[in-house]
RODO-2510 file (C-alpha; in nm, 4 decimals, decimal comma):
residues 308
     n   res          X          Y          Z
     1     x    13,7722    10,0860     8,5482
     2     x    14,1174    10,1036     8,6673
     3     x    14,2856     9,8657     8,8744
     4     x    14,2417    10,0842     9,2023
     5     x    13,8515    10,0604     9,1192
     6     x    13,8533     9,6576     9,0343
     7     x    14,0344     9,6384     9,4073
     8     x    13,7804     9,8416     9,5693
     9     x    13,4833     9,6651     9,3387
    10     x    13,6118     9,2982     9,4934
    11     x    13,7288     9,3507     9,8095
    12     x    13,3766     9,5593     9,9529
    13     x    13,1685     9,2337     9,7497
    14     x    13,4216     8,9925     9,9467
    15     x    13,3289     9,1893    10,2571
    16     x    12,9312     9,1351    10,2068
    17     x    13,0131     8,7782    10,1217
    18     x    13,1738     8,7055    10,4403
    19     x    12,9286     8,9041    10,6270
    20     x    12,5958     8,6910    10,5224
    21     x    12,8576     8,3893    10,5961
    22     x    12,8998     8,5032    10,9089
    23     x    12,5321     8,5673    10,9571
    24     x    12,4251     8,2403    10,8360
    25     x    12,6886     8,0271    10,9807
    26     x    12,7132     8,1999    11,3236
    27     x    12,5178     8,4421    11,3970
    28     x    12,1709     8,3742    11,3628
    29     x    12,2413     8,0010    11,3559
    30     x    11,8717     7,9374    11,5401
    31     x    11,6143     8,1124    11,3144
    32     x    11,4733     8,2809    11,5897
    33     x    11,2737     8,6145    11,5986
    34     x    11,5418     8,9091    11,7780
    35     x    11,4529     9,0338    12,1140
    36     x    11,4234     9,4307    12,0703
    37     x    11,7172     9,4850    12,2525
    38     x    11,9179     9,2281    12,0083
    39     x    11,7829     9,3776    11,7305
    40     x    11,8323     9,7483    11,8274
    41     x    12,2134     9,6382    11,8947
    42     x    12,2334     9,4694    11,5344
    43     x    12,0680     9,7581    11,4093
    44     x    12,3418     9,9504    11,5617
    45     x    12,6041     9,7861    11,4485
    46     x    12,5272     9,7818    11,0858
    47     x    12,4899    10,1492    11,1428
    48     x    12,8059    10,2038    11,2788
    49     x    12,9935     9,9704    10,9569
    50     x    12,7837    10,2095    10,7539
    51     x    12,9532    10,5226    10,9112
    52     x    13,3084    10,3567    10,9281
    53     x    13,3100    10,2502    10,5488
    54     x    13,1307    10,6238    10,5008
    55     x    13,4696    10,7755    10,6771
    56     x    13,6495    10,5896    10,4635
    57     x    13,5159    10,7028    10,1567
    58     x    13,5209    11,0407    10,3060
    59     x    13,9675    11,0051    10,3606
    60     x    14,0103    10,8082    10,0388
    61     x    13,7548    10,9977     9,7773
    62     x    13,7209    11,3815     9,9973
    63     x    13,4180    11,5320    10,1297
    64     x    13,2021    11,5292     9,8514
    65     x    13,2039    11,1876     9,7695
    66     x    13,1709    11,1037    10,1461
    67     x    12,8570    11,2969    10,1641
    68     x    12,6910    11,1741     9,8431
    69     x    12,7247    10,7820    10,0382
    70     x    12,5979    10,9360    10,3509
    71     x    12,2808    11,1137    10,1629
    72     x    12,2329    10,7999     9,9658
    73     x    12,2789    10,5668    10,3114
    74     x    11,9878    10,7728    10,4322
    75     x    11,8037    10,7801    10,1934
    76     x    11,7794    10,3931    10,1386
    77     x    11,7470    10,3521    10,4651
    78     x    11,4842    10,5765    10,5234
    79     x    11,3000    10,4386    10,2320
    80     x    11,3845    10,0976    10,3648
    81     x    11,1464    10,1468    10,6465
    82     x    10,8720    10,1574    10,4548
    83     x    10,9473     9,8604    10,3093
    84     x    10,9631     9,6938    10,6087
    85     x    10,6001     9,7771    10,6969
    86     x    10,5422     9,6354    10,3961
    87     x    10,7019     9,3171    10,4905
    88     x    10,5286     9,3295    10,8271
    89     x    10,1844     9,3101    10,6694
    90     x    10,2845     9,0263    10,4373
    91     x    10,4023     8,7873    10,7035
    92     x    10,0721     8,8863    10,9167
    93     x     9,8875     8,8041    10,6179
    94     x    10,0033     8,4907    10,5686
    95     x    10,0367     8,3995    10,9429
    96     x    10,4211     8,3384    10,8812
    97     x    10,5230     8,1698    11,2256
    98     x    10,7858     8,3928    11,4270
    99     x    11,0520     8,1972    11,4166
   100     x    11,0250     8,1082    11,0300
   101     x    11,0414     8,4877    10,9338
   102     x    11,4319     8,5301    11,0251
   103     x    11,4769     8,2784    10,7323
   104     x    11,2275     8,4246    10,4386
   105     x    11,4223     8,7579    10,5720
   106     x    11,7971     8,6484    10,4788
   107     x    11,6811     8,4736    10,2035
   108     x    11,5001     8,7988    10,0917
   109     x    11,7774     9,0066    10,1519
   110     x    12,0373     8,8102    10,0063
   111     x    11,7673     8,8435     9,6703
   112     x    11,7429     9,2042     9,6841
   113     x    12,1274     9,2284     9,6927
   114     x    12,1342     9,0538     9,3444
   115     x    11,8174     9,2620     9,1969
   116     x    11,9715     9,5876     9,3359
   117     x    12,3262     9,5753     9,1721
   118     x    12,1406     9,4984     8,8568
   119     x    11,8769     9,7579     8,8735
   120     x    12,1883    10,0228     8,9820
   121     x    12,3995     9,9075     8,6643
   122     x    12,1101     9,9866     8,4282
   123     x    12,0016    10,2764     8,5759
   124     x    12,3607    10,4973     8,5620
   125     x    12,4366    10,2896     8,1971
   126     x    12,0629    10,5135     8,0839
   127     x    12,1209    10,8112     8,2800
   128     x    12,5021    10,8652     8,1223
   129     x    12,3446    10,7525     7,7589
   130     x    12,0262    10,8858     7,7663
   131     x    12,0633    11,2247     7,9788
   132     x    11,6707    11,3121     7,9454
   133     x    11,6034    11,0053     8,1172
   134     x    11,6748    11,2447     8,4520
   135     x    11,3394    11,4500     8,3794
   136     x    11,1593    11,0706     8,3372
   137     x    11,2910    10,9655     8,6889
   138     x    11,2546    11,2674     8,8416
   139     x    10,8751    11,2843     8,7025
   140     x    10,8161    10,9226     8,8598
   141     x    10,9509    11,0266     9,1988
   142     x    10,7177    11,2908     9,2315
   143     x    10,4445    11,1253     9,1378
   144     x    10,5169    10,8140     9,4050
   145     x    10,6400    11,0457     9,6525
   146     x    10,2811    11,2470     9,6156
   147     x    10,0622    10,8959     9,6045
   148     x    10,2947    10,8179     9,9135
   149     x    10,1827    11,1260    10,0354
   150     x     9,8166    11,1272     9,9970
   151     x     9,7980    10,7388    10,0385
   152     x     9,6874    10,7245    10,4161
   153     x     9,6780    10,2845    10,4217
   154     x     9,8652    10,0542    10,2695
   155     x     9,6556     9,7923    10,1146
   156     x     9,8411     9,4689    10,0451
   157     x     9,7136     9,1901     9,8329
   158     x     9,9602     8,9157     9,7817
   159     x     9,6940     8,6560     9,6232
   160     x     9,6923     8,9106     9,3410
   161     x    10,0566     8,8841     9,3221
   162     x    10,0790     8,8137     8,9370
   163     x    10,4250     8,5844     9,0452
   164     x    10,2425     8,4011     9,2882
   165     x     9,9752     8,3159     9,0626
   166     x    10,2019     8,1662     8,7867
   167     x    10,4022     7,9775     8,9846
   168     x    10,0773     7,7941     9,1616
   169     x    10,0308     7,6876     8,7858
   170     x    10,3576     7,5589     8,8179
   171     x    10,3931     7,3664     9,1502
   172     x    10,1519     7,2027     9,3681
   173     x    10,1736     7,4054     9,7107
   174     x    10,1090     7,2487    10,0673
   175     x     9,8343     7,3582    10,2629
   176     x    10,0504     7,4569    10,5429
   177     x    10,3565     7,5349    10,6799
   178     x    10,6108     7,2621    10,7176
   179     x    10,8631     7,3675    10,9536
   180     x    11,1304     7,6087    10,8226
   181     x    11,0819     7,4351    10,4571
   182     x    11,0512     7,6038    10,1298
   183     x    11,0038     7,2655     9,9643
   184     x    10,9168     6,8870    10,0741
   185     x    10,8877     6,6178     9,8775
   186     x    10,5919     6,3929     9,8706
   187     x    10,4867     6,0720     9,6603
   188     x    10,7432     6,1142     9,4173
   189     x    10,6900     6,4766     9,3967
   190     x    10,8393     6,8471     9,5058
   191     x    10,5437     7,0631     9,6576
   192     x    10,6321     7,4148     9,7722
   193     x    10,5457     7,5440    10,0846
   194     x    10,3889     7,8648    10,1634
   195     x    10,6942     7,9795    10,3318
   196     x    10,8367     7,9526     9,9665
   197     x    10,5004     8,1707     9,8413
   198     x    10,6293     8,4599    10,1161
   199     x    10,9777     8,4628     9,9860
   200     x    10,8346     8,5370     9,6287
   201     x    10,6208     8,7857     9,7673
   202     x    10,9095     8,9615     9,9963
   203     x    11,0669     8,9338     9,6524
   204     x    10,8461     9,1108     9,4365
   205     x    10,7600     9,3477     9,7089
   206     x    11,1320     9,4820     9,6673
   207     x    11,1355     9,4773     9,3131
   208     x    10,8565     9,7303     9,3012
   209     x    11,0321     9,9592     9,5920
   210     x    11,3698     9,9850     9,3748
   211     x    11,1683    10,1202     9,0775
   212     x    11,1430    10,3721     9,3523
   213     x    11,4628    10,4119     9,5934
   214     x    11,7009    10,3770     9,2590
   215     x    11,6211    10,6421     9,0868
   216     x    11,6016    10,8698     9,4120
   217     x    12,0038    10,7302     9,4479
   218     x    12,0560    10,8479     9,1145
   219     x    11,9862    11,1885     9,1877
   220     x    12,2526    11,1844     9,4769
   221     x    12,5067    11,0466     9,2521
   222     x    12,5825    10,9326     8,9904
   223     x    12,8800    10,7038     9,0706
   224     x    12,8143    10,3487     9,0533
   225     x    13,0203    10,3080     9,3442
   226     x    12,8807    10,5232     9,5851
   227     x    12,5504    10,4289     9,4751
   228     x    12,6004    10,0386     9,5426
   229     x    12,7772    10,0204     9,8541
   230     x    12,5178    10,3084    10,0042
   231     x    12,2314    10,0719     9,8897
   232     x    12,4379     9,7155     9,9871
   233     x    12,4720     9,9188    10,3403
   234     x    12,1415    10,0014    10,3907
   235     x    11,9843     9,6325    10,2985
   236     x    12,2327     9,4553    10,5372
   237     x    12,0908     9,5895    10,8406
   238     x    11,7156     9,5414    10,6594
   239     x    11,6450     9,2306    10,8686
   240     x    11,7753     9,3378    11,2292
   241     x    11,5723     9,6829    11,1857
   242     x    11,2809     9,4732    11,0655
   243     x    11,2608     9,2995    11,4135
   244     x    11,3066     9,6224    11,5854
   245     x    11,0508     9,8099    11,3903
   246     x    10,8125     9,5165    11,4562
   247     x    10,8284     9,6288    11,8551
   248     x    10,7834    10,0044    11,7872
   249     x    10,5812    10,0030    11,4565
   250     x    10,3024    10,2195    11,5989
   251     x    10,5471    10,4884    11,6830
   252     x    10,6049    10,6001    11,3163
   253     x    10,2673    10,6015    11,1640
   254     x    10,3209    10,9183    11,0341
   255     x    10,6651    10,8022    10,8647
   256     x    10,4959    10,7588    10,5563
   257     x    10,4438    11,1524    10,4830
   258     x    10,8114    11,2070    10,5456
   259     x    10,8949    10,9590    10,2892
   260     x    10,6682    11,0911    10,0593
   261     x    10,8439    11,4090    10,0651
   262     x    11,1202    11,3132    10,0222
   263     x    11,0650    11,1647     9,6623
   264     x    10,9057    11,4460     9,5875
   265     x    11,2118    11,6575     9,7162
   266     x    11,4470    11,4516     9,4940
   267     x    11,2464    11,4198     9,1994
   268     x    11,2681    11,7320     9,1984
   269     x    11,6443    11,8250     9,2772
   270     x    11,6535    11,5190     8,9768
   271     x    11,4392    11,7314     8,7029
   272     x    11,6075    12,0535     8,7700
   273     x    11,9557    11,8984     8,7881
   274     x    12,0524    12,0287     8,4313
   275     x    11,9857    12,3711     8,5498
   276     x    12,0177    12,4547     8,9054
   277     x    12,2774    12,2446     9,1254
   278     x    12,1863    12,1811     9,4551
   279     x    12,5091    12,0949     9,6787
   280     x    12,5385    11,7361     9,8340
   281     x    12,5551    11,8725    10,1792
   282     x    12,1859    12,0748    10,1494
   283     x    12,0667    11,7832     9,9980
   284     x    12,1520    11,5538    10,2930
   285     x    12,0514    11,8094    10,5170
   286     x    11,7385    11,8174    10,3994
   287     x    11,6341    11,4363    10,3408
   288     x    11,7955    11,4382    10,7188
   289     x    11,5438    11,7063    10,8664
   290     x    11,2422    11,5590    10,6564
   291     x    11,3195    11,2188    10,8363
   292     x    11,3283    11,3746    11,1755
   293     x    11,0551    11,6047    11,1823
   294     x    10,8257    11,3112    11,0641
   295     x    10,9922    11,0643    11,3251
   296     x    10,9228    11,3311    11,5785
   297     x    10,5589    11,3913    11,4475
   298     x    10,4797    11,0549    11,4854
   299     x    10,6010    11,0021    11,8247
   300     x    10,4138    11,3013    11,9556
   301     x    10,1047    11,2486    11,8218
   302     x    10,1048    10,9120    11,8858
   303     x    10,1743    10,9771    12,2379
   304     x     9,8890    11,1892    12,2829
   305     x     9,6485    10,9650    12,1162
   306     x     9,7749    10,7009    12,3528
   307     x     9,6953    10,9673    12,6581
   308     x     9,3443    11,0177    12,5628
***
């Protein structure tokens, strides 16, 4: 890289450093759930860095460049939200108090920003060595985007949670919560707490979703850049959207279809890449449109069941 790149490189990571500082430290300093309206203004302004650093990009790099990070902010994020329901389930599950989930959430988070950088790294390092690797990822995202699709529930079973079950063979776990506590220590010894259990869960749980939302940022771009800061974006507002979406859940039932085709749309745009370029900007415009129409679905439908 040259020395412009290694400037850009540190200062955005010292940027994401100070912001979880700032979170921790300040912000969120009482581990409380977010009112809706607190979270819908957090949500907000993590948006609005998003579109600031995007304009950026957009001055510094031109309008390609600034399009591929607005595509791949919107796609993450739109992907995102299906974690999210994933993450709602889990804490129901395991009857994670309200005011315990802000701190599994940062926790998470701050996880996922580790496991994402090194999923992105390996995933341009194969795609510029190994170019038929495209038709591979683009394969896969069809495939989940079709079982997203189809898939009508999402069935969660974190007791089968391979993780979870090797690491109860590790370390005695308490029977319940103990405050805000991933560990306490008792006669001599360090038991884990099934806050702790979550966390690996929430962990996991995001491991499996970049399989998925990598590769789709692949097939937006290909610079590691653009890549990483749209994905860093998109998981710093994760935990006020999660409280938000926690409100208003039953409005986007139908999410899930939009999603769906989505990955199919760029597992496709992927495995004809070699072929048949489609520009940035029809490619955002589409993922953009996809995400609306099934937002608007939802909100319709589920309106009118509501009437009857």
């Amino acid at each position: 890289m040259t020395q412009t790149e290694w400037i850009a490189w540190g200062l955005f990571n010292a940027f994401v450093i100070l912001m979880l500082w700032v979170d921790l430290k300040w912000l969120h300093k009482e581990n409380r759930p977010m009112r809706l309206s607190e979270a819908l203004g957090w949500t907000a302004f993590w948006v609005g860095l998003a579109m600031a650093f995007c304009a950026g990009v957009w001055k510094v790099q031109g309008a390609n460049h600034g399009m591929q990070f607005l595509a791949g902010y919107v796609l993450e994020e739109s992907l995102s939200v299906d974690n999210l329901f994933v993450f709602l389930l889990v804490f129901s599950y395991f009857k994670v108090p309200a005011h315990a989930q802000h701190k599994v959430l940062f926790w998470g988070i701050l996880g996922a920003l580790v496991l994402r950088a090194i999923f992105i790294f390996a995933g341009v390092a194969l795609i510029h060595r190994f170019e038929w690797i495209t038709y591979l990822f683009g394969a896969f995202l069809i495939y989940t985007g079709a079982k997203l699709f189809l898939d009508d529930e999402k069935d969660v079973h974190p007791d089968h949670n391979p993780v979870v079950k090797f690491f109860r063979r590790l370390m005695p776990v308490t029977s319940g919560y103990e405050g805000e506590s991933f560990f306490v220590k008792r006669d001599a010894r360090v038991w884990a707490t099934p806050l702790f259990i979550v966390l690996i869960v929430i962990e996991t749980t995001d491991i499996i979703f970049a399989i998925d939302s990598i590769p789709a940022v692949l097939s937006i771009s290909s610079d590691p850049f653009i890549i990483y800061t749209s994905n860093i974006f998109a998981i710093l507002g994760l935990r006020s959207l999660f409280f938000a979406l926690n409100s208003v859940m039953q409005l986007f039932h139908y999410l899930h279809y939009g999603l769906g085709a989505i990955l199919i749309f760029v597992g496709v745009k992927m495995g004809i890449s070699h072929y048949v370029h489609i520009p940035i900007g029809v490619s955002l415009s589409i993922i953009g449109s996809i995400l609306m129409f099934s937002v608007i679905i939802s909100i319709i439908i589920g309106k009118q069941k509501h009437e009857i």
